[in-house]
NULOZA-356937 format. One record per residue: residue number from 1; residue in three letters; x, y, z of N, C-alpha, C in turn. Coordinates in Angstrom, 1 decimal, always signed. Atoms other than C-alpha are relative to their C-alpha. Example, Ala and Ser with C-alpha at 12.3 -4.5 7.8 and 13.67 -1.06 7.14 Angstrom:
// residues 2
+-----+------+--------+--------+--------+--------+--------+--------+--------+--------+--------+
:  nr : rest :   n.xx :   n.yy :   n.zz :  ca.xx :  ca.yy :  ca.zz :   c.xx :   c.yy :   c.zz :
+-----+------+--------+--------+--------+--------+--------+--------+--------+--------+--------+
:   1 :  ala :   +0.9 :   -1.2 :   +0.0 :  +12.3 :   -4.5 :   +7.8 :   +0.9 :   +1.2 :   +0.0 :
:   2 :  ser :   -0.9 :   -1.1 :   +0.0 :  +13.7 :   -1.1 :   +7.1 :   -0.8 :   +1.1 :   +0.8 :
+-----+------+--------+--------+--------+--------+--------+--------+--------+--------+--------+
This chain:
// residues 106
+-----+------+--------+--------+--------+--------+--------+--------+--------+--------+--------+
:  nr : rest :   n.xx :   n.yy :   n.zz :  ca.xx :  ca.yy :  ca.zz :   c.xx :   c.yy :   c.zz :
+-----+------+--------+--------+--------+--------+--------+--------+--------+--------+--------+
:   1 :  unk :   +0.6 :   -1.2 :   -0.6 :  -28.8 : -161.7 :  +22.1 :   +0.4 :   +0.2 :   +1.4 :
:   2 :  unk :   -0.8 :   -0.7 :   -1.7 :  -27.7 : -161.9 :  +25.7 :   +1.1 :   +0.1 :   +0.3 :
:   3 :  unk :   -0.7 :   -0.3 :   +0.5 :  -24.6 : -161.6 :  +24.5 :   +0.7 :   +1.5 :   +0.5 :
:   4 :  unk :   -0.3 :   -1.8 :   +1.2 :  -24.8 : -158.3 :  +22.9 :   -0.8 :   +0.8 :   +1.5 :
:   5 :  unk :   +0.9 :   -0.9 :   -1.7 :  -27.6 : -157.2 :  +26.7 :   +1.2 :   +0.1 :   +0.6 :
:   6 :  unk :   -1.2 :   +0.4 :   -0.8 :  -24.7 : -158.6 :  +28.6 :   +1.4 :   +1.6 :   -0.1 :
:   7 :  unk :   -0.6 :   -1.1 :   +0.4 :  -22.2 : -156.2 :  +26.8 :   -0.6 :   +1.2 :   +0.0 :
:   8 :  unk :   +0.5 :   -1.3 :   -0.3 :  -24.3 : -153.2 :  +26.8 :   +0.1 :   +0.8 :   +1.7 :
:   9 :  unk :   +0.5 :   -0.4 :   -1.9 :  -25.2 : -153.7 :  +30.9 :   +1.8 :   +0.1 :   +0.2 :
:  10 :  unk :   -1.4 :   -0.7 :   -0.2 :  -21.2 : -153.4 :  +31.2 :   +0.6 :   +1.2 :   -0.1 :
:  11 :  unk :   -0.7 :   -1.3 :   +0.4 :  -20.5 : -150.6 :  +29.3 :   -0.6 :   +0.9 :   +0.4 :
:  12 :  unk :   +1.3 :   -0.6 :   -0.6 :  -23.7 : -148.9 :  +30.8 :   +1.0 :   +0.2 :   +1.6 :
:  13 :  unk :   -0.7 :   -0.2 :   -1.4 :  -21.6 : -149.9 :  +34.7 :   +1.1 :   +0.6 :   -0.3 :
:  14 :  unk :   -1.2 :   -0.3 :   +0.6 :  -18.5 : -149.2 :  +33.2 :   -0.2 :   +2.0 :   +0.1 :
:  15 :  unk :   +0.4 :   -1.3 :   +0.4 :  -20.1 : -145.7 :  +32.1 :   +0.0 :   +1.2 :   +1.6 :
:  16 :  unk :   +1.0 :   -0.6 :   -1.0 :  -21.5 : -145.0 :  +35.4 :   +1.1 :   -0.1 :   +1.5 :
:  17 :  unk :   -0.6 :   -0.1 :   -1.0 :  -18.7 : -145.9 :  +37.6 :   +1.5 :   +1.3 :   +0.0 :
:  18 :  unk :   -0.7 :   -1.7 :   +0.7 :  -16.4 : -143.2 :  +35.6 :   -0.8 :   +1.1 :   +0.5 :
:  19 :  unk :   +0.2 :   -1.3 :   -0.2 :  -18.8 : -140.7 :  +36.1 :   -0.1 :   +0.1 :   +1.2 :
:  20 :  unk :   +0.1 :   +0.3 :   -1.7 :  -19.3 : -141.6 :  +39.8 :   +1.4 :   +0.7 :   +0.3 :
:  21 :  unk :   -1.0 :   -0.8 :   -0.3 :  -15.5 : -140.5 :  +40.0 :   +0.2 :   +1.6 :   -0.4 :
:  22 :  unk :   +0.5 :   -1.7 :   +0.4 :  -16.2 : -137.1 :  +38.0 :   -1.0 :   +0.2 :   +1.4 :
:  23 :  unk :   +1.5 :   -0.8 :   -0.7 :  -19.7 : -136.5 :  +40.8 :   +1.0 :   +0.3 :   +1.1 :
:  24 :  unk :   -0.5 :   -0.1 :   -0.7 :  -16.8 : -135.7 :  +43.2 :   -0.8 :   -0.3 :   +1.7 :
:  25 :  unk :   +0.4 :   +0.8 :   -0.8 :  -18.7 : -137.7 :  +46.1 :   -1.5 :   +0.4 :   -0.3 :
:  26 :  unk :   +1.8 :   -0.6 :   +0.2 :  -22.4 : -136.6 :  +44.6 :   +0.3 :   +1.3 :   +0.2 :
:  27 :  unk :   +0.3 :   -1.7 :   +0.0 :  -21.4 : -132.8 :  +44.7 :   +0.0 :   +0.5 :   -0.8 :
:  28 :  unk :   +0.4 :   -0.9 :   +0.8 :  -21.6 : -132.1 :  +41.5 :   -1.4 :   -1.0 :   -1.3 :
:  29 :  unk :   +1.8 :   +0.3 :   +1.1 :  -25.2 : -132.4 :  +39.1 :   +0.4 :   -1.0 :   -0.6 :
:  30 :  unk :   +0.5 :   +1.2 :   +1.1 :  -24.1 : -133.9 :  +36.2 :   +0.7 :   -1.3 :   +0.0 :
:  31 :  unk :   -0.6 :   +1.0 :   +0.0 :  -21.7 : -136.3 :  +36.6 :   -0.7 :   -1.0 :   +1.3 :
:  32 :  unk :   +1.0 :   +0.9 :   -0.9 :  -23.9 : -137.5 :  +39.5 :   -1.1 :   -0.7 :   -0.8 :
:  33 :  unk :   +1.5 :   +0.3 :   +0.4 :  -26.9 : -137.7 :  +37.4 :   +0.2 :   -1.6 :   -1.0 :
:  34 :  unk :   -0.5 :   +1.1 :   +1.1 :  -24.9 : -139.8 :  +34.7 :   +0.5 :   -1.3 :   +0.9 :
:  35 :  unk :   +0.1 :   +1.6 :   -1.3 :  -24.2 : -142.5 :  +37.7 :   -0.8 :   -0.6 :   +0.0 :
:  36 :  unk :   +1.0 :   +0.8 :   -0.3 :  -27.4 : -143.0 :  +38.3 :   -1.1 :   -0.2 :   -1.3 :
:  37 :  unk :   +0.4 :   +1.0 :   +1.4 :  -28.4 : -143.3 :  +34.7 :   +1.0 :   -1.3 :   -0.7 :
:  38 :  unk :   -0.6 :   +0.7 :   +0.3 :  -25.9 : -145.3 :  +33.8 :   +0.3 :   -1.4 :   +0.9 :
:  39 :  unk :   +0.5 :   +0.9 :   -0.8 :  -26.7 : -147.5 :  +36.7 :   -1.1 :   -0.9 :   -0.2 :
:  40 :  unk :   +1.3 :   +0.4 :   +0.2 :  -30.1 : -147.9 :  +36.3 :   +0.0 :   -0.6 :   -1.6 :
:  41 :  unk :   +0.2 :   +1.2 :   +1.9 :  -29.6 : -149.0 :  +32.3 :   +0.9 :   -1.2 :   +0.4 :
:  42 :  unk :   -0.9 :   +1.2 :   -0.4 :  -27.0 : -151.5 :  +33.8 :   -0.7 :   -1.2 :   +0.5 :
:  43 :  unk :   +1.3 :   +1.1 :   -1.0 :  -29.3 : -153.2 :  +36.1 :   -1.0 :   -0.2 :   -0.8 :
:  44 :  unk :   +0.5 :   +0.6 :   +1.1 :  -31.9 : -153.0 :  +33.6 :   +0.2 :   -1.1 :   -1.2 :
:  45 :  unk :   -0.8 :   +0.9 :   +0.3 :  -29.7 : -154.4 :  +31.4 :   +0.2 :   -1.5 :   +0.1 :
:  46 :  unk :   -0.4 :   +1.1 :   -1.0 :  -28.5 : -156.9 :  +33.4 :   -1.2 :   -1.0 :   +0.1 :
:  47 :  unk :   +1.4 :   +0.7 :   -0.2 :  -32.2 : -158.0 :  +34.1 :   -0.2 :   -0.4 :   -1.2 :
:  48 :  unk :   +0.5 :   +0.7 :   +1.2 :  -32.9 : -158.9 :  +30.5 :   +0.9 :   -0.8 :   -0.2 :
:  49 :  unk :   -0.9 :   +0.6 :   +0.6 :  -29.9 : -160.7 :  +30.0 :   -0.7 :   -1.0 :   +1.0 :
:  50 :  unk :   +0.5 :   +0.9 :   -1.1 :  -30.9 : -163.0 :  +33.0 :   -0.9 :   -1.0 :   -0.7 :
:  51 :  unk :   +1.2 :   +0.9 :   +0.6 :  -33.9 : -164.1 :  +30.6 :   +0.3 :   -1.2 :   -0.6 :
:  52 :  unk :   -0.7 :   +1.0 :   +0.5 :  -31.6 : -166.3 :  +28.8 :   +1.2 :   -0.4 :   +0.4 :
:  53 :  unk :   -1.5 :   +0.5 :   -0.5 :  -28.4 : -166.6 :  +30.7 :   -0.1 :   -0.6 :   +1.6 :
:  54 :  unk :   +0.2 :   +0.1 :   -1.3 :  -27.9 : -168.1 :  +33.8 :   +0.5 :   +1.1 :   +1.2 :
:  55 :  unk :   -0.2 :   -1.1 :   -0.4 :  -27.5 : -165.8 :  +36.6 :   +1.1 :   +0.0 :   +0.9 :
:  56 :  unk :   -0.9 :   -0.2 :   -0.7 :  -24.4 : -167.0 :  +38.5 :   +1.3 :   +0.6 :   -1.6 :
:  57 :  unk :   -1.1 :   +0.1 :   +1.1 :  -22.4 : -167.1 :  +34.6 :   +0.1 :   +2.0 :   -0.2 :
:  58 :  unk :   +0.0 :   -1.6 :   +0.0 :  -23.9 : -163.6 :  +33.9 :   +0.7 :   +1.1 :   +0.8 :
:  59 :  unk :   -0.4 :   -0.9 :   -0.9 :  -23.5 : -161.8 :  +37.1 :   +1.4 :   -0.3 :   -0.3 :
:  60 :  unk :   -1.6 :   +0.1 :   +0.5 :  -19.6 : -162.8 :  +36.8 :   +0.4 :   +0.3 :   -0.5 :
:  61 :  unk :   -0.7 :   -0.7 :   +1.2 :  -18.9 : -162.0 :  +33.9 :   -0.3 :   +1.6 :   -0.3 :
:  62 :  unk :   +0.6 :   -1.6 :   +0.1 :  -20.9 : -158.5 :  +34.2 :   +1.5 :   +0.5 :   +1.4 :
:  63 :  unk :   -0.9 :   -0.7 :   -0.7 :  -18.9 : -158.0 :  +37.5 :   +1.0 :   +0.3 :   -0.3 :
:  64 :  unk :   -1.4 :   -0.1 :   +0.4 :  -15.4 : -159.1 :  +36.3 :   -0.1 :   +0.7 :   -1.3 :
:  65 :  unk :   -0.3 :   -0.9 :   +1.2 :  -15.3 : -157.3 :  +32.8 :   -0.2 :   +1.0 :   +0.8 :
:  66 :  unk :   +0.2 :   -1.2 :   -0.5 :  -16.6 : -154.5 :  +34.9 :   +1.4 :   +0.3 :   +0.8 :
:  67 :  unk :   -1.1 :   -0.3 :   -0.9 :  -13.9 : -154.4 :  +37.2 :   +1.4 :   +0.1 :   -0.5 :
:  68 :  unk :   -1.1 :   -0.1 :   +1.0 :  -11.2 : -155.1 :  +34.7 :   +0.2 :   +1.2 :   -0.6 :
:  69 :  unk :   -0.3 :   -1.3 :   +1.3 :  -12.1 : -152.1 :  +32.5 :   +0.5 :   +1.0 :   +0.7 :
:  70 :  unk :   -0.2 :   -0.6 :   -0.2 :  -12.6 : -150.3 :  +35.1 :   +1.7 :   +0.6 :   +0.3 :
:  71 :  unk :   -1.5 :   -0.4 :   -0.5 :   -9.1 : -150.5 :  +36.7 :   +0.7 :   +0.2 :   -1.5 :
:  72 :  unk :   -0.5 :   -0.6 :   +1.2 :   -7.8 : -150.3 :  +33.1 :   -0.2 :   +1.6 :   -0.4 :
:  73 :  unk :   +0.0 :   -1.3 :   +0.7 :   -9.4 : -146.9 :  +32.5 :   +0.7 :   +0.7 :   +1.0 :
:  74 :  unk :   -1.0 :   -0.4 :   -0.9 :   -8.0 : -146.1 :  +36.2 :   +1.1 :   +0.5 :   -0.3 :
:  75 :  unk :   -1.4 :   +0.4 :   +0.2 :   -4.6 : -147.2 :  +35.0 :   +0.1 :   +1.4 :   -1.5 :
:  76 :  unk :   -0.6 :   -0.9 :   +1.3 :   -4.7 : -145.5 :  +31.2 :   -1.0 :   +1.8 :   -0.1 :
:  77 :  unk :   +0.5 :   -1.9 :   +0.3 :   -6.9 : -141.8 :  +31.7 :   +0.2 :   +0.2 :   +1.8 :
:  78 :  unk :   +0.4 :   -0.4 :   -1.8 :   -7.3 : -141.7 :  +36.0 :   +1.4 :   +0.2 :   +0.2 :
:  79 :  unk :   -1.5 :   -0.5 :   -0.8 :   -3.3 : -141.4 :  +36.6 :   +0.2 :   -1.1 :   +1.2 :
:  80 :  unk :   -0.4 :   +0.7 :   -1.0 :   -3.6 : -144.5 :  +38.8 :   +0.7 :   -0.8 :   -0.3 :
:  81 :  unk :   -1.0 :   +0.5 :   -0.1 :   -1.0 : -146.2 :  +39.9 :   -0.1 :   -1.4 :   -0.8 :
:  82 :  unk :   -0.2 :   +1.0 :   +0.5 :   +0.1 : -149.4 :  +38.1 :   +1.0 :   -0.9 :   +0.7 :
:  83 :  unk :   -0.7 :   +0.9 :   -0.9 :   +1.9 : -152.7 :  +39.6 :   -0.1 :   -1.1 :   -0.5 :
:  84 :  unk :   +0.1 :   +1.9 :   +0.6 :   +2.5 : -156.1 :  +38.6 :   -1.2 :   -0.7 :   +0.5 :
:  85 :  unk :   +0.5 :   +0.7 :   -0.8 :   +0.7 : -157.2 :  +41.0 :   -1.6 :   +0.2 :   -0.4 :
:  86 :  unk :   +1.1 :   -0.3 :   +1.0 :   -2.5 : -155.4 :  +39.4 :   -0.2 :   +0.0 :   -1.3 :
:  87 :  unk :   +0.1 :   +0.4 :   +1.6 :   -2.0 : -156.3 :  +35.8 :   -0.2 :   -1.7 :   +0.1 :
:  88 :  unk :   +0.2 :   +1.5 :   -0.2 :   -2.0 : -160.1 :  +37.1 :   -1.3 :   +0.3 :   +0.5 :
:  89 :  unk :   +1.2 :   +0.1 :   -0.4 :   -5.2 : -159.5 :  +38.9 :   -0.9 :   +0.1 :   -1.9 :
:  90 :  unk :   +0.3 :   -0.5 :   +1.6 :   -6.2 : -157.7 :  +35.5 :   -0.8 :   -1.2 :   -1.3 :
:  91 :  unk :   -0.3 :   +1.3 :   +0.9 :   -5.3 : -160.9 :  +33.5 :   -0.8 :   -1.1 :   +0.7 :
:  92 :  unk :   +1.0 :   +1.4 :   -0.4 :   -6.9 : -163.4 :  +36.0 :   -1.4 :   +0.3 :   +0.1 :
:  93 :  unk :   +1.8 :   -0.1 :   -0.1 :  -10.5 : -161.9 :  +36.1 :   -0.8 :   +0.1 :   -1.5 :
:  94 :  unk :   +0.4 :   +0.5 :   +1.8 :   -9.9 : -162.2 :  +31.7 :   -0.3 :   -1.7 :   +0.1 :
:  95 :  unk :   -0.5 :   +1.4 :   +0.5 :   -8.8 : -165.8 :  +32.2 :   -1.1 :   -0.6 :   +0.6 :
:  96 :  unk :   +1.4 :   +0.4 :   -0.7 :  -11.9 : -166.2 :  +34.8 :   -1.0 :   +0.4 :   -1.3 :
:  97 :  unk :   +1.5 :   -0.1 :   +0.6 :  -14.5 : -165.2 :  +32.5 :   +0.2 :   -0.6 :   -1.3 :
:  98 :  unk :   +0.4 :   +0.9 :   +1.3 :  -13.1 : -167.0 :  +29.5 :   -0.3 :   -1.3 :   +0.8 :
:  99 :  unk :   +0.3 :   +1.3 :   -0.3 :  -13.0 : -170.0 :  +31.4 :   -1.9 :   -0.5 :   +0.6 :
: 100 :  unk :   +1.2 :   +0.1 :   -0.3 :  -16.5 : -169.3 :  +32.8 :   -1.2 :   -0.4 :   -1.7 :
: 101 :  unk :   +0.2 :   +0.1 :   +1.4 :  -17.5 : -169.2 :  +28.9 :   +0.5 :   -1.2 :   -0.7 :
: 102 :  unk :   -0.5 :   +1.4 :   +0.6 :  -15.4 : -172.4 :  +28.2 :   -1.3 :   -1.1 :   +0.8 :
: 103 :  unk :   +1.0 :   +1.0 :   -1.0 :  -17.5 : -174.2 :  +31.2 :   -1.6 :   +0.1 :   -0.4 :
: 104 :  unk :   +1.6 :   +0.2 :   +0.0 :  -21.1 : -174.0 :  +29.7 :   -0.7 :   +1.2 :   +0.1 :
: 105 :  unk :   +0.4 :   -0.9 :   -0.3 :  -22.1 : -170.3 :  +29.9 :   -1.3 :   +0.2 :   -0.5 :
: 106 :  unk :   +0.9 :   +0.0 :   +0.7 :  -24.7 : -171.1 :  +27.8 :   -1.5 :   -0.1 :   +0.4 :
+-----+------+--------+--------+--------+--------+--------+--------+--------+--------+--------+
């Protein structure tokens, strides 16, 4: 089950940091509004998963997948730039969170 919270509160930040780039700095309604719901279920989220996970393994792994996807959706719908140098990052915040998952995340 904290698992499956875990993965929701991702795609929930994930969701909300996309639309953060649509609210063109908060000027426009809805894509603003979808930030700060897609926030707020995140953190939510995030808080239940806490109940059974510990909270340095969780937060990590919420951060890093977060940050991975995001630069990936960056990279494959946003038009941004790509570089070795950020596909290694990419790859080492995968390799961090399996290994956080090999080390006991339980």
């Amino acid at each position: 089950m904290g698992y499956g919270l875990l993965a929701a509160a991702i795609a929930a930040e994930v969701a909300g940091t996309t639309a953060m780039k649509y609210s063109e700095g908060f000027t426009r309604l809805w894509p603003s509004l979808a930030t700060l719901a897609g926030y707020l279920l995140a953190f939510t989220l995030l808080a239940q998963t806490l109940k059974t996970m510990q909270v340095g393994t969780a937060y990590a792994i919420w951060a890093g997948v977060g940050t991975a996807a995001v630069a990936v959706i960056g990279i494959l719908f946003l038009g941004e730039s790509t570089s070795l140098a950020k596909i290694a990052g990419i790859a080492l915040v995968i390799v961090g969170v399996v290994l956080l998952n090999l080390g006991g995340a339980h």
